[in-house]
C-alpha positions as CSV (number, residue, x, y, z in Angstrom):
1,X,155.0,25.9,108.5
2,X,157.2,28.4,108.4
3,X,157.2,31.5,106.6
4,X,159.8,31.8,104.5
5,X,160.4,33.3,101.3
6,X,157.7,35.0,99.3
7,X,155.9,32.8,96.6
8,X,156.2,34.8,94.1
9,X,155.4,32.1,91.1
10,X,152.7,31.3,92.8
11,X,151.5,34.8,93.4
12,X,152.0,35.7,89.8
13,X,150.0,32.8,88.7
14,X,147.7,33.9,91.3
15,X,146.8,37.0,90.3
16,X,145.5,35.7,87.1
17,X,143.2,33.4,88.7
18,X,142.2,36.0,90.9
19,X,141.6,38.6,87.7
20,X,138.6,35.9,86.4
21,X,136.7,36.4,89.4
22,X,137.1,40.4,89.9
23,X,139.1,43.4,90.5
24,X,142.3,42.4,92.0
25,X,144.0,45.0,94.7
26,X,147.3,43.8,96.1
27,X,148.7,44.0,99.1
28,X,152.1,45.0,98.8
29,X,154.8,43.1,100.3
30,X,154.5,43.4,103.6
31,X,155.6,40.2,105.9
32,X,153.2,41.0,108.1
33,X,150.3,41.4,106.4
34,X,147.6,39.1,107.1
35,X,146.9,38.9,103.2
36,X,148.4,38.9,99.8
37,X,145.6,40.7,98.0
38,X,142.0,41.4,98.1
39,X,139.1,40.4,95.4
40,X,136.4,42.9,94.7
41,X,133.2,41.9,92.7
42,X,129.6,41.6,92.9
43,X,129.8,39.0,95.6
44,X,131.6,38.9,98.7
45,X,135.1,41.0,98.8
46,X,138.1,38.0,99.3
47,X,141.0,38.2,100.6
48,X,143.2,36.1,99.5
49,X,146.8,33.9,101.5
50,X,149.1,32.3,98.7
51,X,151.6,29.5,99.6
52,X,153.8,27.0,98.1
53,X,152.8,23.5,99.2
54,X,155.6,20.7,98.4
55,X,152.3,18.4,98.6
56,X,148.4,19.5,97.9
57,X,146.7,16.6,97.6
58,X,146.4,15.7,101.1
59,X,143.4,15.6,103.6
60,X,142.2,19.0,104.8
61,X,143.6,18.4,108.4
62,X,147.0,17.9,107.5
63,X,146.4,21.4,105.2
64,X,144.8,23.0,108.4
65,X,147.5,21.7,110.4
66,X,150.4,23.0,107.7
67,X,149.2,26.6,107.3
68,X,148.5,27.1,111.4
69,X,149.5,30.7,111.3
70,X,148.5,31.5,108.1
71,X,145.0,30.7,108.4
72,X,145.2,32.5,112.3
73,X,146.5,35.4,109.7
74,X,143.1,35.2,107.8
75,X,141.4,34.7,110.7
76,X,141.9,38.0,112.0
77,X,140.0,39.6,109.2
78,X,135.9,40.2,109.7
79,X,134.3,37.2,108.7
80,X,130.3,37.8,107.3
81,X,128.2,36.9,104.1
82,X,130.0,39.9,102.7
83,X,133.6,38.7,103.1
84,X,135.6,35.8,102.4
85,X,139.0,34.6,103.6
86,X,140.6,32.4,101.7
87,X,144.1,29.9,101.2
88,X,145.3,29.4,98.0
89,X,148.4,26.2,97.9
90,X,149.9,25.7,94.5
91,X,152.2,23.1,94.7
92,X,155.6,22.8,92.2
93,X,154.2,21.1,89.6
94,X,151.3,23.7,89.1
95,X,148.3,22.1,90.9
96,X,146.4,24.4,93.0
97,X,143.9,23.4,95.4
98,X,141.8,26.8,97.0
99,X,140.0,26.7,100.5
100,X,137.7,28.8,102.2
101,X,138.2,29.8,106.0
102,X,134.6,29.2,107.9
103,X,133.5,29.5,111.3
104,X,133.8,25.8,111.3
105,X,137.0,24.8,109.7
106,X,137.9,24.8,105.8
107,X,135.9,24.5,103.0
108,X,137.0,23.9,99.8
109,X,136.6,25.7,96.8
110,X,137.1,25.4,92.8
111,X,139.0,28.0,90.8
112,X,136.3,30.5,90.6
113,X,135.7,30.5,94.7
114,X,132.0,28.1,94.3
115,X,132.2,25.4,96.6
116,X,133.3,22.0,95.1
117,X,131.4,19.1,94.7
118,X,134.5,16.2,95.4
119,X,135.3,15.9,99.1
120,X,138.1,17.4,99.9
121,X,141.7,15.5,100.3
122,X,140.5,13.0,97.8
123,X,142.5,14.1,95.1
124,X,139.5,14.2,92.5
């Protein structure tokens, strides 16, 4: 996928999400920043990738597929219990789906970063 413009409904919209769960410290706009901003509360500090997806409700390998180099781009960061990376697709229509980057692949998250309970790609 490739870069292209900056999201910036999305990141608008993002930063309110990402207000509920803490203190929100942008990033700037930097293209080459391996993150949009960061998430600081009294669990682990996120940082936090925003895209546009023209489609969100597909299975978790066509998502890890799709966002190659921006999940490399996470990747890059540390990665403990203290830290979490994280990709954040909202799609035209307003639906967002969030994932977590692991040492084993994606795992997906609800609005307030706890891990959900529907498997993934399934739409529910």
């Amino acid at each position: 996928m490739s870069r292209g413009p900056r999201p910036l409904t999305a990141l608008k919209e993002a930063l309110g999400i990402a207000q509920k769960r803490g203190l929100v410290q942008a990033n700037g706009e930097n293209p080459e920043s391996l993150y949009d901003f960061a998430i600081v509360s009294a669990g682990p500090v996120v940082f936090v990738r925003v895209k546009y997806a023209p489609r969100v409700i597909v299975p978790d390998a066509d998502i890890a597929d799709n966002y190659r180099d921006d999940l490399a781009r996470l990747g890059m960061l540390p990665h403990d219990k203290a830290v979490s990376r994280e990709l954040w697709l909202r799609s035209r229509h307003g639906t967002w789906r969030f994932f977590r980057l692991t040492a084993g692949g994606l795992a997906e998250l609800s609005r307030d970063g706890g891990l959900r309970t529907v498997p993934s790609g399934t739409g529910g």
